[in-house]
Backbone bond lengths (Angstrom), bond angles and torsions (degrees), N, CA, C in turn:
res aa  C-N    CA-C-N  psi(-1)  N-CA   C-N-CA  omega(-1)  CA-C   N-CA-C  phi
1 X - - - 1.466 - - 1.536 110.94 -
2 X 1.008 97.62 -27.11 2.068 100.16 -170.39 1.348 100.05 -71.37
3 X 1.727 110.67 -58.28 1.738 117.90 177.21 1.393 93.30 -55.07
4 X 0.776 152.61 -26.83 1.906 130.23 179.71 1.166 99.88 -73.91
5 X 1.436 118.51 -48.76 1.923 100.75 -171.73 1.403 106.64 -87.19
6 X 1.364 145.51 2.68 0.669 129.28 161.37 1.829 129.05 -89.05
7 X 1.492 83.06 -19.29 2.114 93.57 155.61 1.070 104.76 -53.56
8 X 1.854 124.03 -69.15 1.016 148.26 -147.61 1.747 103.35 -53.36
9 X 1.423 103.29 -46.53 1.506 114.72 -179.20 1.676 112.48 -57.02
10 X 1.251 93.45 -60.17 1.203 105.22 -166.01 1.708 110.21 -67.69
11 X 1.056 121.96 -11.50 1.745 129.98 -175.81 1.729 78.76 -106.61
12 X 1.249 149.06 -21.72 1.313 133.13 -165.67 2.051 81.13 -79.65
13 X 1.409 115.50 -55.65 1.836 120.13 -144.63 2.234 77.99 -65.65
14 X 1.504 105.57 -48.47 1.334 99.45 -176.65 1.604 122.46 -40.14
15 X 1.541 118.60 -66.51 1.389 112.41 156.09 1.147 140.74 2.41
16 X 1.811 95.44 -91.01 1.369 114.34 167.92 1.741 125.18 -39.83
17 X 1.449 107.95 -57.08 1.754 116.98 -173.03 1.782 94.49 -67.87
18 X 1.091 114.81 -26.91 1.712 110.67 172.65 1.378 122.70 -65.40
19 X 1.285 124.91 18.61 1.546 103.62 -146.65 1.730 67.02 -165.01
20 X 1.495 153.40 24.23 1.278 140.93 138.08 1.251 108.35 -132.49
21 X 1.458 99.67 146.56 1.395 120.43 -158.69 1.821 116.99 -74.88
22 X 1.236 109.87 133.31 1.765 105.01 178.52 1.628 101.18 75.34
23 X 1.654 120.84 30.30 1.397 115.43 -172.40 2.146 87.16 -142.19
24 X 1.041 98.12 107.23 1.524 126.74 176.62 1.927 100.03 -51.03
25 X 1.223 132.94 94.79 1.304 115.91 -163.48 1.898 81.06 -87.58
26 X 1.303 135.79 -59.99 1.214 120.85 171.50 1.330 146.89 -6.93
27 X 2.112 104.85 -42.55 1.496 127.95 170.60 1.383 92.63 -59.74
28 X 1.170 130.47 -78.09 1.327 115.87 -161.34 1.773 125.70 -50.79
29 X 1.390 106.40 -36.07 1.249 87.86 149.75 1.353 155.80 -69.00
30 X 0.868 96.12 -10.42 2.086 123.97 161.36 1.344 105.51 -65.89
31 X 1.770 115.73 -43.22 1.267 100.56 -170.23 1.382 124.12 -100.89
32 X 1.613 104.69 -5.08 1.749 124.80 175.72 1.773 89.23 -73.57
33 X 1.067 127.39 -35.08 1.567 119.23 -170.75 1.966 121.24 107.27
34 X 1.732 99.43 13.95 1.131 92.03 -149.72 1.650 95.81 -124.45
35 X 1.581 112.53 1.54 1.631 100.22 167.62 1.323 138.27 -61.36
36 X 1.720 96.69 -33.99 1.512 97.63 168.50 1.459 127.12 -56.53
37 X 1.365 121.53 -46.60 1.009 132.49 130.62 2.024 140.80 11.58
38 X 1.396 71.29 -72.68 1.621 92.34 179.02 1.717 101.68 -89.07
39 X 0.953 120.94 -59.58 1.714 113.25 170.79 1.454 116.30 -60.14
40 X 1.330 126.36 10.21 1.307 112.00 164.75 1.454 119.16 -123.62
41 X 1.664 104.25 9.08 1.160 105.39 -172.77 1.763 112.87 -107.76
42 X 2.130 88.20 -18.58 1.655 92.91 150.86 1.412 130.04 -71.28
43 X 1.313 108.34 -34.16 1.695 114.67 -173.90 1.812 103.72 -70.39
44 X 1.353 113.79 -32.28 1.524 128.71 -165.03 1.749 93.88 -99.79
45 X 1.221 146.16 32.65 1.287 111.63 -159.35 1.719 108.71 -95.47
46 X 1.486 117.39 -31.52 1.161 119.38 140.19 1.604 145.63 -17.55
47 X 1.319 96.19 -19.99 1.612 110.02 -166.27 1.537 103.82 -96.67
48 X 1.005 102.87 -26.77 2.052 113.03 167.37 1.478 109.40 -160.44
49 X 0.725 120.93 76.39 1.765 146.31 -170.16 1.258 90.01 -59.25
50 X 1.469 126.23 -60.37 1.332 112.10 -164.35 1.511 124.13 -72.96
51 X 1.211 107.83 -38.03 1.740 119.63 159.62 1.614 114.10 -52.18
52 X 1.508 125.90 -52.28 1.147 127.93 -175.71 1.821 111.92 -82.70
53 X 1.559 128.25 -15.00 1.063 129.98 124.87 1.387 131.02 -18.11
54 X 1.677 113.16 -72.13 1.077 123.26 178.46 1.587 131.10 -56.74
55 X 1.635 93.36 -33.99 1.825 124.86 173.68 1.503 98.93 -48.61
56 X 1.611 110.11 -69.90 1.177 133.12 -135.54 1.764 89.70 -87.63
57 X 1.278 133.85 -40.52 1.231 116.99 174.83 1.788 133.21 -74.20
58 X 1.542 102.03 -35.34 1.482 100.62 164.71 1.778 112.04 -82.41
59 X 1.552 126.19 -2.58 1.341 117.88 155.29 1.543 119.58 -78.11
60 X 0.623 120.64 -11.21 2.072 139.27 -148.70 1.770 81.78 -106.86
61 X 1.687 119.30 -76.93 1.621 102.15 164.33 1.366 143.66 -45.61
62 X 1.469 102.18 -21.35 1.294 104.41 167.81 1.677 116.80 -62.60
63 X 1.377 92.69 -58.72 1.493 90.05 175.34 1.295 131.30 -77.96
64 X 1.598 125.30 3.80 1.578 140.17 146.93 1.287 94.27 -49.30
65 X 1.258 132.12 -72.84 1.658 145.24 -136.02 1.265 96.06 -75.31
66 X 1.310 114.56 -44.43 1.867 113.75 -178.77 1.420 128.19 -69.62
67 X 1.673 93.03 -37.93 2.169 103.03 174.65 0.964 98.94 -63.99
68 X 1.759 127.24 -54.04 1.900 122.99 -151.43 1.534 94.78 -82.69
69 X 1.295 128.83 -38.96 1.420 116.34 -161.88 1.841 108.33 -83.09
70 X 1.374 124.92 -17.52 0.678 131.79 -166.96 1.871 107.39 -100.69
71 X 1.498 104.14 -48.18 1.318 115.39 -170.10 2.090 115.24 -27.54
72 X 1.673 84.11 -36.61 1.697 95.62 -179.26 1.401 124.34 -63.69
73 X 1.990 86.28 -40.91 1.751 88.61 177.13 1.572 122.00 -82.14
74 X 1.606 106.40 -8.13 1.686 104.33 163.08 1.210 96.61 -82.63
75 X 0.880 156.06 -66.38 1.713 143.54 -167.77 1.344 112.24 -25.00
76 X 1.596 105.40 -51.17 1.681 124.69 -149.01 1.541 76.16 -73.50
77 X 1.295 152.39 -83.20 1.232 157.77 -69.99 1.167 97.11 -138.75
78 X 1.919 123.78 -24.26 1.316 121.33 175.71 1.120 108.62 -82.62
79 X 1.691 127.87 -37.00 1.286 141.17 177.55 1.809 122.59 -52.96
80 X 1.623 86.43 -30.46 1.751 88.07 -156.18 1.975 86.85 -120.76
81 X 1.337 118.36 -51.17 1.375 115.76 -157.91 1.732 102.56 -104.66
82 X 1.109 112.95 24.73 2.258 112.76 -149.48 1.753 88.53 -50.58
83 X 1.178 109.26 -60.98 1.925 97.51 -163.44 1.599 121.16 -45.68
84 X 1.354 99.77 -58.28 1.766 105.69 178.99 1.794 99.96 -45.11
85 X 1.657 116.74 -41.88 1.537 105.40 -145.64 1.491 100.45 -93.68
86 X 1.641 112.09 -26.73 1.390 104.58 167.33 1.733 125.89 -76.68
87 X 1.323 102.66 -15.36 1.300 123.86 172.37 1.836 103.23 -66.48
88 X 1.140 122.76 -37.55 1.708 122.40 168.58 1.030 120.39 -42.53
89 X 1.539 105.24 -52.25 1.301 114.72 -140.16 1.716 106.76 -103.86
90 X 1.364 101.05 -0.50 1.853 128.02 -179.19 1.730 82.56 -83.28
91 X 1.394 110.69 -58.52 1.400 107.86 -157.95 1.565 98.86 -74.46
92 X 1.549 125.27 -26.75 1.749 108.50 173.77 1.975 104.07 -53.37
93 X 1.252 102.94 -58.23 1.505 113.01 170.85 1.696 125.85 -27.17
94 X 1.504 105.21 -48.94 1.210 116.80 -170.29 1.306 104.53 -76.83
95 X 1.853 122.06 -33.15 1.345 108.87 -162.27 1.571 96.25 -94.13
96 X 1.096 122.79 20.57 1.534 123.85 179.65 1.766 109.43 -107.62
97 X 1.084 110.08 -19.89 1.473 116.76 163.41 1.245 126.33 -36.23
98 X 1.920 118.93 -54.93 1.467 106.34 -171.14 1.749 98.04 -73.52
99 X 1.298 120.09 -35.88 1.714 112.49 -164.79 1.777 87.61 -64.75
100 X 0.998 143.01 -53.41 1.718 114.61 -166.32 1.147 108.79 -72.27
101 X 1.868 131.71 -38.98 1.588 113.90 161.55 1.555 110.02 -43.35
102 X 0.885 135.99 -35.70 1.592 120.23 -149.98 1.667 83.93 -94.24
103 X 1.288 136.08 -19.41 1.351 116.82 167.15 1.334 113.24 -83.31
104 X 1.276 130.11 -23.69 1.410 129.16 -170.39 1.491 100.76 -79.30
105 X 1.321 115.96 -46.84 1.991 105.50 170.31 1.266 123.14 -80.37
106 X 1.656 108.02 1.51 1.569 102.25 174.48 1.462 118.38 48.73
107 X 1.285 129.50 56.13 1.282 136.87 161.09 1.628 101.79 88.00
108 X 1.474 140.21 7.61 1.431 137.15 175.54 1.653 95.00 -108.38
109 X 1.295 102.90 162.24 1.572 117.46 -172.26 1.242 104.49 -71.72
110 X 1.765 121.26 -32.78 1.315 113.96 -138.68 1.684 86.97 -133.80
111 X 1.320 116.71 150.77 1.517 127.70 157.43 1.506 112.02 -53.46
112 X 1.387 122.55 120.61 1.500 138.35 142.66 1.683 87.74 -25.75
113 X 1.694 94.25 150.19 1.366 115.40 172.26 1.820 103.34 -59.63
114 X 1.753 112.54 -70.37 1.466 114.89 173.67 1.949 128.69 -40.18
115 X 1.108 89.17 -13.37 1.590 105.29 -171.47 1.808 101.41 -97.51
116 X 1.492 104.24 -44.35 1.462 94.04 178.48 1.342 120.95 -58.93
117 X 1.571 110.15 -36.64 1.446 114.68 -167.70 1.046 111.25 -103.87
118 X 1.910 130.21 2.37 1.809 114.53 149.01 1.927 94.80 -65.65
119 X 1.283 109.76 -73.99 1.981 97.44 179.40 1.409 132.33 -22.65
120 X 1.364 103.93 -35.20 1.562 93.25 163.25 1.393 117.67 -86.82
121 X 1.364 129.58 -18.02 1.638 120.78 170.38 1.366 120.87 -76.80
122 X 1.283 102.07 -13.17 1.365 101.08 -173.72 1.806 94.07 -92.71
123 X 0.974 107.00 -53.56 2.086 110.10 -176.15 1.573 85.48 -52.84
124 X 1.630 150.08 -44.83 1.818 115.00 -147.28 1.529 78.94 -101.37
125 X 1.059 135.99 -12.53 1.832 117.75 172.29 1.086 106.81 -77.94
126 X 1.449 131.96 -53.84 1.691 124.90 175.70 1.621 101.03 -35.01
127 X 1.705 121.71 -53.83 1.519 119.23 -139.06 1.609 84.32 -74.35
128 X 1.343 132.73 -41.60 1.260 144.33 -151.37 1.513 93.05 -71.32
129 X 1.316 122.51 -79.04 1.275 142.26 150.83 1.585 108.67 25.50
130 X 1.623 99.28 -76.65 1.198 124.16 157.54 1.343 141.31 -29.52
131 X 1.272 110.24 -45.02 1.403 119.60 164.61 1.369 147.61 -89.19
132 X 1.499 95.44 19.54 0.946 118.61 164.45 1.994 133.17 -95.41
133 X 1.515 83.41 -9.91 1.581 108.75 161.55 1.508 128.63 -60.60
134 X 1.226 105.91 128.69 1.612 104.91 -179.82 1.680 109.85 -94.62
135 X 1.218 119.76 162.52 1.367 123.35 148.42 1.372 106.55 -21.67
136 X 1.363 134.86 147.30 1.224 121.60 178.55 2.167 90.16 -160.16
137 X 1.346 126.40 143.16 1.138 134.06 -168.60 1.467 91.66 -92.48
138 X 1.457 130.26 156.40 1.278 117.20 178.49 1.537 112.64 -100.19
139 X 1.253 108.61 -17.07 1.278 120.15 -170.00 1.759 101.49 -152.08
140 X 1.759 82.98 129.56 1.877 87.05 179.16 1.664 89.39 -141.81
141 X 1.256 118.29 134.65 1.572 142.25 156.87 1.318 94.37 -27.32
142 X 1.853 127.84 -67.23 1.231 138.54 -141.74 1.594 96.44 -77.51
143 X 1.598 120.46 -13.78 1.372 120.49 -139.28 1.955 94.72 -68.62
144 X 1.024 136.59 -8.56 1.710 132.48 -157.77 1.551 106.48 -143.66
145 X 1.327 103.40 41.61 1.632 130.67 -178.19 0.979 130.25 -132.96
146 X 2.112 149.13 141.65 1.244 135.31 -156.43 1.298 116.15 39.85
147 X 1.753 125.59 62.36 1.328 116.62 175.61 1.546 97.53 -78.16
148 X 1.127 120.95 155.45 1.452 124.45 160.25 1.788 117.53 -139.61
149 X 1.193 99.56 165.63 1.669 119.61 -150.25 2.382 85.16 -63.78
150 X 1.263 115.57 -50.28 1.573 93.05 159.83 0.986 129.57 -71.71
151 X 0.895 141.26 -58.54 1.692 133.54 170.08 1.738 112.03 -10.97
152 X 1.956 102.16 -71.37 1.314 94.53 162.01 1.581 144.46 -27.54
153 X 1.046 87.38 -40.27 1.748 112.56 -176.26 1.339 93.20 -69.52
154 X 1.062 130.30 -70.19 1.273 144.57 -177.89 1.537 115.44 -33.18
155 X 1.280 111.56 -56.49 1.546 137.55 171.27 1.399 111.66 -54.44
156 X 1.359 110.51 -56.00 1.822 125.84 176.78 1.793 95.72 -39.63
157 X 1.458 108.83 -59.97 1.377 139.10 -158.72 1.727 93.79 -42.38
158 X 1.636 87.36 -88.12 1.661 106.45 159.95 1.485 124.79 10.73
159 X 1.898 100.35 -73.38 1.182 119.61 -160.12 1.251 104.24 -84.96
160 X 1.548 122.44 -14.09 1.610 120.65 161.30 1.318 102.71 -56.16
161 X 1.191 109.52 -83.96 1.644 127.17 -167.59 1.943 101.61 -40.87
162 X 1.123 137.09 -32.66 1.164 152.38 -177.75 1.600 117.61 -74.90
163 X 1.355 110.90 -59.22 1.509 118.13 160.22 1.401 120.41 -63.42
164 X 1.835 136.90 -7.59 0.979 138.35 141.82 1.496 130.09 -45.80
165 X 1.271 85.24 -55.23 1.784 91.42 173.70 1.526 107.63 -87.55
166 X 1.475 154.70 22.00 1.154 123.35 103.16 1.240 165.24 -5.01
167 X 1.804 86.36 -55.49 1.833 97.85 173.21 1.501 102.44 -103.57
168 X 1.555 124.51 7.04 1.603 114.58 177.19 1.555 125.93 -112.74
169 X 1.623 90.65 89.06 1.554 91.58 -176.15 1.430 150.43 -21.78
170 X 1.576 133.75 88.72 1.857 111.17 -147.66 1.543 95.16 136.44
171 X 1.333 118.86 -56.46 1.643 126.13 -153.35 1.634 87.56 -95.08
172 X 1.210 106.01 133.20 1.375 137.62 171.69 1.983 99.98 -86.13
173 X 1.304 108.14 120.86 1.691 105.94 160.96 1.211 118.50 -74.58
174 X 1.535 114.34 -36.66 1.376 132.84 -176.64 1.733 115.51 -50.50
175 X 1.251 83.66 -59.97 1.864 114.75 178.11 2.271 98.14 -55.50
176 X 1.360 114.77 -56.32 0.669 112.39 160.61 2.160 141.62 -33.59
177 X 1.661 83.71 -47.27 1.473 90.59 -173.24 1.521 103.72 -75.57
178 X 1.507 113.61 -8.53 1.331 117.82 -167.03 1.405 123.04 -93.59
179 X 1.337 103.26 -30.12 1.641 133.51 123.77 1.759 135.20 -9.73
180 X 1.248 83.87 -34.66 1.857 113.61 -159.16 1.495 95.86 -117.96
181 X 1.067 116.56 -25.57 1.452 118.12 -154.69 1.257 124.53 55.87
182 X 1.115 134.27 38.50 1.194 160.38 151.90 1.513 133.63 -61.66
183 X 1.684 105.28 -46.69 1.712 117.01 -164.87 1.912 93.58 -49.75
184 X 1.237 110.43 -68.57 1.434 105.15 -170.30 1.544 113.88 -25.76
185 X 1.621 121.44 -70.12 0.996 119.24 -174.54 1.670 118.28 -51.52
186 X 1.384 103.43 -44.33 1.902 97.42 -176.81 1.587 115.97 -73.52
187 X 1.146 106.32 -34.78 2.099 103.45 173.54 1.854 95.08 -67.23
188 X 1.232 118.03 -31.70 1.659 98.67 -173.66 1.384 116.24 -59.71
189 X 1.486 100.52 -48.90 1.569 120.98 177.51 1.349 131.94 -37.17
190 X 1.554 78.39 -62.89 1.793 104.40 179.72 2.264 104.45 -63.38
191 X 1.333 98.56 -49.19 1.278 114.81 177.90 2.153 109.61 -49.93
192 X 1.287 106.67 -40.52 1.342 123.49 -176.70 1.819 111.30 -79.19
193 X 1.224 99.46 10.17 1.759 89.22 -166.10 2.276 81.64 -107.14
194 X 1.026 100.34 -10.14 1.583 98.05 164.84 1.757 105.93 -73.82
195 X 1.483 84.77 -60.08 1.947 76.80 177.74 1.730 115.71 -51.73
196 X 1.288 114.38 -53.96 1.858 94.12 162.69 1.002 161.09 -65.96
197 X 1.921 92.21 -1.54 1.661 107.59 151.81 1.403 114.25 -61.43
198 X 1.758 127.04 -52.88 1.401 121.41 168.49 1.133 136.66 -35.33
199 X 1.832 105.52 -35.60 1.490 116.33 -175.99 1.317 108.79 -151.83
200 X 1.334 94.05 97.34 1.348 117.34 -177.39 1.393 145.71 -78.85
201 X 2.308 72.69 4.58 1.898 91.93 -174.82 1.608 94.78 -111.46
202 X 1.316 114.44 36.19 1.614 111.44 -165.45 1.884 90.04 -109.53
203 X 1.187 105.18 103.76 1.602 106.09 -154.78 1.613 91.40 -83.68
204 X 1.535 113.07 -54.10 1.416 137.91 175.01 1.374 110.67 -39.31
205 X 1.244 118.41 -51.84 2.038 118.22 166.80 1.238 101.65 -53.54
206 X 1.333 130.13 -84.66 1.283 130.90 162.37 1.327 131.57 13.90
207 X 1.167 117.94 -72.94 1.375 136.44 163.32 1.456 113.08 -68.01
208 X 1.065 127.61 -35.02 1.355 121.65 170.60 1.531 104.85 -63.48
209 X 1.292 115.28 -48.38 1.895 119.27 -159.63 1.433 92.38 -69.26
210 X 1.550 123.76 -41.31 1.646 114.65 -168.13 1.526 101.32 -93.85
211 X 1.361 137.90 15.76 1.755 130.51 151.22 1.561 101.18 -95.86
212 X 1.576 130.13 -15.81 1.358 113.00 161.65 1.163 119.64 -90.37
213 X 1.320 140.06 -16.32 1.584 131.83 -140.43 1.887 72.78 -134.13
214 X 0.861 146.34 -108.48 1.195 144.79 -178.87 1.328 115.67 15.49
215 X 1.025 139.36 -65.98 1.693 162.06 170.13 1.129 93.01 -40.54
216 X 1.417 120.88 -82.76 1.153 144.10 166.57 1.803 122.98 3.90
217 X 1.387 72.21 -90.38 2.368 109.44 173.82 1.674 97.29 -52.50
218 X 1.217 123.65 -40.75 1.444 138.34 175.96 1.899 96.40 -53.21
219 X 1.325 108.03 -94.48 1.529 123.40 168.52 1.034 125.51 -2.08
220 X 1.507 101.36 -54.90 1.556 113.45 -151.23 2.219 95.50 -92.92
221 X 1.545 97.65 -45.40 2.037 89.32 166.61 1.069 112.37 -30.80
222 X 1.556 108.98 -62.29 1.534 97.68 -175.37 1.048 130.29 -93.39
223 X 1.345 131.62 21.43 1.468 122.93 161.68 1.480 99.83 -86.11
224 X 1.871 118.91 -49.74 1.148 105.02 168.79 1.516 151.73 -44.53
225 X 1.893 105.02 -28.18 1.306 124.48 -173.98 1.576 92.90 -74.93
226 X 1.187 107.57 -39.01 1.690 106.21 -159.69 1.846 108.74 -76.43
227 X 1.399 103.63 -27.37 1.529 106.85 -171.94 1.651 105.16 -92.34
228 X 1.510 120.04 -5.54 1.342 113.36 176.08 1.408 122.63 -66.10
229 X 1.414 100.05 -52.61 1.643 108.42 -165.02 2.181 103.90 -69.82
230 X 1.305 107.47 0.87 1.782 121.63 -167.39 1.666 83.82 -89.20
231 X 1.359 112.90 -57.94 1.913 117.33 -156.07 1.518 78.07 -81.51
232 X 1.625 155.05 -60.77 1.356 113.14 -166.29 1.002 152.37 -67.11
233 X 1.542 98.73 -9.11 1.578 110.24 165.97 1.434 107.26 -91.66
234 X 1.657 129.36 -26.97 1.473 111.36 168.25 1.718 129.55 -49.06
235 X 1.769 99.25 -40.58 1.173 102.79 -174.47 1.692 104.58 -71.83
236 X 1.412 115.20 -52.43 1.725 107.46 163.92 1.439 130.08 -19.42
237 X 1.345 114.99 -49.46 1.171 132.74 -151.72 1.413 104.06 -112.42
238 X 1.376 124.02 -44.81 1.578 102.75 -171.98 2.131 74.89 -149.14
239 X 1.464 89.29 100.66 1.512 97.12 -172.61 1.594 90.57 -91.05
240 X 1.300 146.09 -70.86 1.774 144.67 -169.10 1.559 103.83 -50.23
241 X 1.281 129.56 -24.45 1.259 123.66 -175.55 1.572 105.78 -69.15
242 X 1.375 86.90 -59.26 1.770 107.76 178.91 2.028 119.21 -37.13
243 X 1.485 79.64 -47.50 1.539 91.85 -174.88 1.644 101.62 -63.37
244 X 1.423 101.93 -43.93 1.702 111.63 -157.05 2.023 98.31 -58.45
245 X 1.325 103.43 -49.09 1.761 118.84 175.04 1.536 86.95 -30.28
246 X 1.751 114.62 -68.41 1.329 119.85 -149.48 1.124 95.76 -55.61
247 X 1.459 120.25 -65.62 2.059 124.87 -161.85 1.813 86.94 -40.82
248 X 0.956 143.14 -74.36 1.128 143.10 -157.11 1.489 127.27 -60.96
249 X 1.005 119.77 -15.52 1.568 139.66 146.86 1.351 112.97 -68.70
250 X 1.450 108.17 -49.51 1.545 118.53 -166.34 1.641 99.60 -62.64
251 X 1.296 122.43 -49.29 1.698 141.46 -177.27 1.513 106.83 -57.30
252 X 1.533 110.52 -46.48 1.142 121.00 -169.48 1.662 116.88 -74.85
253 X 1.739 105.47 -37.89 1.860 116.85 155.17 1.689 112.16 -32.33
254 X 1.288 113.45 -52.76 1.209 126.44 -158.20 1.065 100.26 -85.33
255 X 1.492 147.00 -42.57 1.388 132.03 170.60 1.247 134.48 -78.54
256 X 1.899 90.28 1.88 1.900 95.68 -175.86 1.283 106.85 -94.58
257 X 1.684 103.44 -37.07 1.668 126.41 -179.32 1.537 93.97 -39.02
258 X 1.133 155.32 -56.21 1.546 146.83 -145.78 1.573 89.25 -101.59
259 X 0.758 130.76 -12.24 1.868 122.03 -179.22 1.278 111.18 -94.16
260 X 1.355 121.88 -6.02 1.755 134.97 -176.39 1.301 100.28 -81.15
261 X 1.266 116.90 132.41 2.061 116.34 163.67 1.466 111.88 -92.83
262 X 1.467 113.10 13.91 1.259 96.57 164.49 1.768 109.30 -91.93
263 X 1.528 108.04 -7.81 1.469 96.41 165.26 1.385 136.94 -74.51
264 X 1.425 90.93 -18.54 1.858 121.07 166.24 1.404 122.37 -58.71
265 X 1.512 94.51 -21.58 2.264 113.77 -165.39 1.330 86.87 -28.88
266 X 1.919 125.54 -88.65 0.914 129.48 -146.34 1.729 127.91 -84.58
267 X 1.905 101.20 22.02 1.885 100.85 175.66 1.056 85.23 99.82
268 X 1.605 92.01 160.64 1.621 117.88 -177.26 1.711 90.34 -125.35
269 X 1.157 124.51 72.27 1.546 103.77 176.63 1.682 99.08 -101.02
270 X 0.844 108.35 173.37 1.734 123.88 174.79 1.515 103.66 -38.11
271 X 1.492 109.12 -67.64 1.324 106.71 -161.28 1.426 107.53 -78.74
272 X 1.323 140.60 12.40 1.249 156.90 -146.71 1.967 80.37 -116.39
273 X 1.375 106.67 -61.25 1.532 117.05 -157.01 1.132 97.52 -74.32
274 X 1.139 132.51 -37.14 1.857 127.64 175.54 1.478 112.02 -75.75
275 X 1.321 122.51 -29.16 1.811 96.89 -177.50 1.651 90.88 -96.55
276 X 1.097 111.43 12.56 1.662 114.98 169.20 1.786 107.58 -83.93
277 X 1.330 118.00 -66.21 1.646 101.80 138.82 1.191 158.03 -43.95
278 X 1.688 108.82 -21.65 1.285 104.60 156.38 1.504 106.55 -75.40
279 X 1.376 131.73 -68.04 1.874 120.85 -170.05 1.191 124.29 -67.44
280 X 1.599 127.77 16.31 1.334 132.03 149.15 1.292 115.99 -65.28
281 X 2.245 103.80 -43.18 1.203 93.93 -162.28 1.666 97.11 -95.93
282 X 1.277 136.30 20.21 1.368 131.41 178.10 1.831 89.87 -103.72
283 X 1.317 112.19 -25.32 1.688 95.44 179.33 1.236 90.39 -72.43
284 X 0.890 139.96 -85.81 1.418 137.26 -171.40 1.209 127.09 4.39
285 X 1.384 105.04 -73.09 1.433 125.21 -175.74 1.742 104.51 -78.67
286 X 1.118 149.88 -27.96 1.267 150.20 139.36 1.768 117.27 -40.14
287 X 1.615 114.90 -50.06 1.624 87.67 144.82 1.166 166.56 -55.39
288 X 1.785 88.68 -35.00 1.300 108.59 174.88 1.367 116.93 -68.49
289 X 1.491 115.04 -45.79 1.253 115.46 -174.53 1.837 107.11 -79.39
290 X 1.229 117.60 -28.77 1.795 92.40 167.68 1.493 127.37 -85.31
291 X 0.976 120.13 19.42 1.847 143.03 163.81 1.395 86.48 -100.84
292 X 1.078 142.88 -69.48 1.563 120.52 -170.95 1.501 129.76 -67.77
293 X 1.067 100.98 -14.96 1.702 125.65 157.18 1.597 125.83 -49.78
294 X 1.776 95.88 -51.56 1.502 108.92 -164.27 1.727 101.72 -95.19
C-alpha cells in the first residue's frame, strides 16, 4: 500500500512539473530517487509484467490527476500571477543545482575537463533553442477548434519529439511544445477534459480533446519507449557525463525561464517583483530541503 502511494505521489509531482513551461518534469524525478526506477521498469517491463503493470498504471494516474487537475491552476496563475509562479518554479530548479553538480563531479569539487564542456553545450543550445520562440498566448478559447487531419500529424510528431524528453533529465516537454507552438493547444485540451466531466453531453468537446490528446499520448509512448532503453545504458556507462548534460540544461532552464514573456503574462509592477522574490526564494529552499529529506 505505501509503494502505491508513493507511485501515486510521485506520478502526481510528475504531472504537475509536466504541464509548466522551462520546468524539467524528469529533474524531479532524479531528485525524488525514482528515475532509475522508472527507466528500468520500462526497459524490464516484461520481466514481471504484472507488478510493473500495476507500477505503471497507478503512476500513469498519478500523472493524469496532476496535468488535468492542475492544468487550470497553471493557466489561472500564468494569466493572472505568471512572475511570482514562474519565479517558484526557477527557484525549485535552482535549489536542485548543487545535488546534480555533486553527481556530475562525483565526489571532486571541480568539473572534469570532458564534463565541463558537455554542460556548456548543453546550457548555449538550450539558450539558443530558446530563441527561436515566439510570443505565444497561454490560453486561447479558439485553442481546441478546427482540428485537421495535418495538424494531427503534426501533434503525433510533437508527441514523439515530446515523449523523448520525458526520460531526459534537464529537457523540459513543456518548453518544448512551446517550441512547436503547440503548448497553448495541449494545456487547453488537457485543461478542457475537466470541462467534460461537467458536461458530459458536450459530444463536440469530446472529440475535439481526443483528436488533440490522442495523437499526442500516441507520440509521446513512443518517443518515450524509444529514448528509455538509450538514457539506461548512458547513465550505466558514462554516469558524470550524463549528469554534467543535465547541470547544463538544468543552468540553462534558469536563464531561459526569465527570457520567456509568458513570465511577463501578468505585469512587472513592484509588487508583482517582490512576491516574485519571495517564491523563488521559497522554491528554492523547498528543493533544497526535500532532497535533504529523501
Amino acid at each position: 500500500m505505501l509503494k502505491d502511494i508513493k507511485s501515486f505521489r510521485n506520478g502526481l509531482v510528475y504531472g504537475v512539473t509536466l504541464i509548466v513551461p522551462g520546468v524539467s518534469a524528469t529533474i524531479f524525478a532524479v531528485m525524488l530517487g525514482f528515475y532509475d526506477e522508472l527507466i528500468h521498469k520500462m526497459n524490464h517491463f516484461r520481466e514481471d509484467y504484472r507488478k510493473n503493470t500495476k507500477f505503471f498504471a497507478i503512476f500513469v494516474l498519478g500523472i493524469i490527476s496532476g496535468a488535468v487537475i492542475f492544468s487550470s491552476v497553471i493557466m489561472f496563475l500564468l494569466a493572472n500571477v505568471s512572475l511570482p509562479a514562474m519565479a517558484f518554479f526557477m527557484g525549485l530548479l535552482l535549489g536542485i543545482v548543487p545535488f546534480i553538480y555533486s553527481k556530475a563531479t562525483a565526489g571532486s569539487n571541480l568539473l572534469a575537463r570532458r564534463e565541463a564542456l558537455l554542460a556548456v553545450i548543453a546550457l548555449v543550445a538550450l539558450v539558443l533553442l530558446s530563441q527561436s520562440v515566439d510570443t505565444i498566448e497561454i490560453y486561447s478559447g479558439d485553442a481546441v477548434n478546427d482540428i485537421n487531419t495535418s495538424l494531427v500529424l503534426y501533434i503525433f510528431i510533437a508527441g514523439i519529439i515530446g515523449g523523448a524528453t520525458l526520460v531526459v533529465p534537464g529537457l523540459s516537454g513543456a518548453f518544448i511544445l512551446l517550441v512547436m507552438g503547440l503548448y497553448p493547444l495541449i494545456i487547453n485540451a488537457t485543461a478542457s477534459i475537466g470541462m467534460y466531466v461537467t458536461d458530459i453531453s458536450n459530444v463536440e468537446l469530446l472529440g475535439d480533446i481526443l483528436l488533440t490528446l490522442l495523437p499526442f499520448t500516441i507520440g509521446a509512448l513512443v518517443g518515450c519507449l524509444s529514448m528509455a532503453r538509450l538514457m539506461e545504458r548512458l547513465f550505466r556507462d558514462f554516469n558524470k557525463s550524463v549528469h554534467a548534460v543535465i547541470l547544463g540544461f538544468l543552468v540553462g532552464s534558469v536563464i531561459v525561464l526569465p527570457m520567456d514573456p509568458i513570465v511577463y503574462q501578468s505585469g512587472t509592477s513592484p509588487m508583482m517583483i517582490i512576491a516574485g522574490i519571495i517564491t523563488l526564494c521559497l522554491g528554492c529552499a523547498a528543493s533544497y530541503m526535500m532532497k535533504k529529506k529523501l
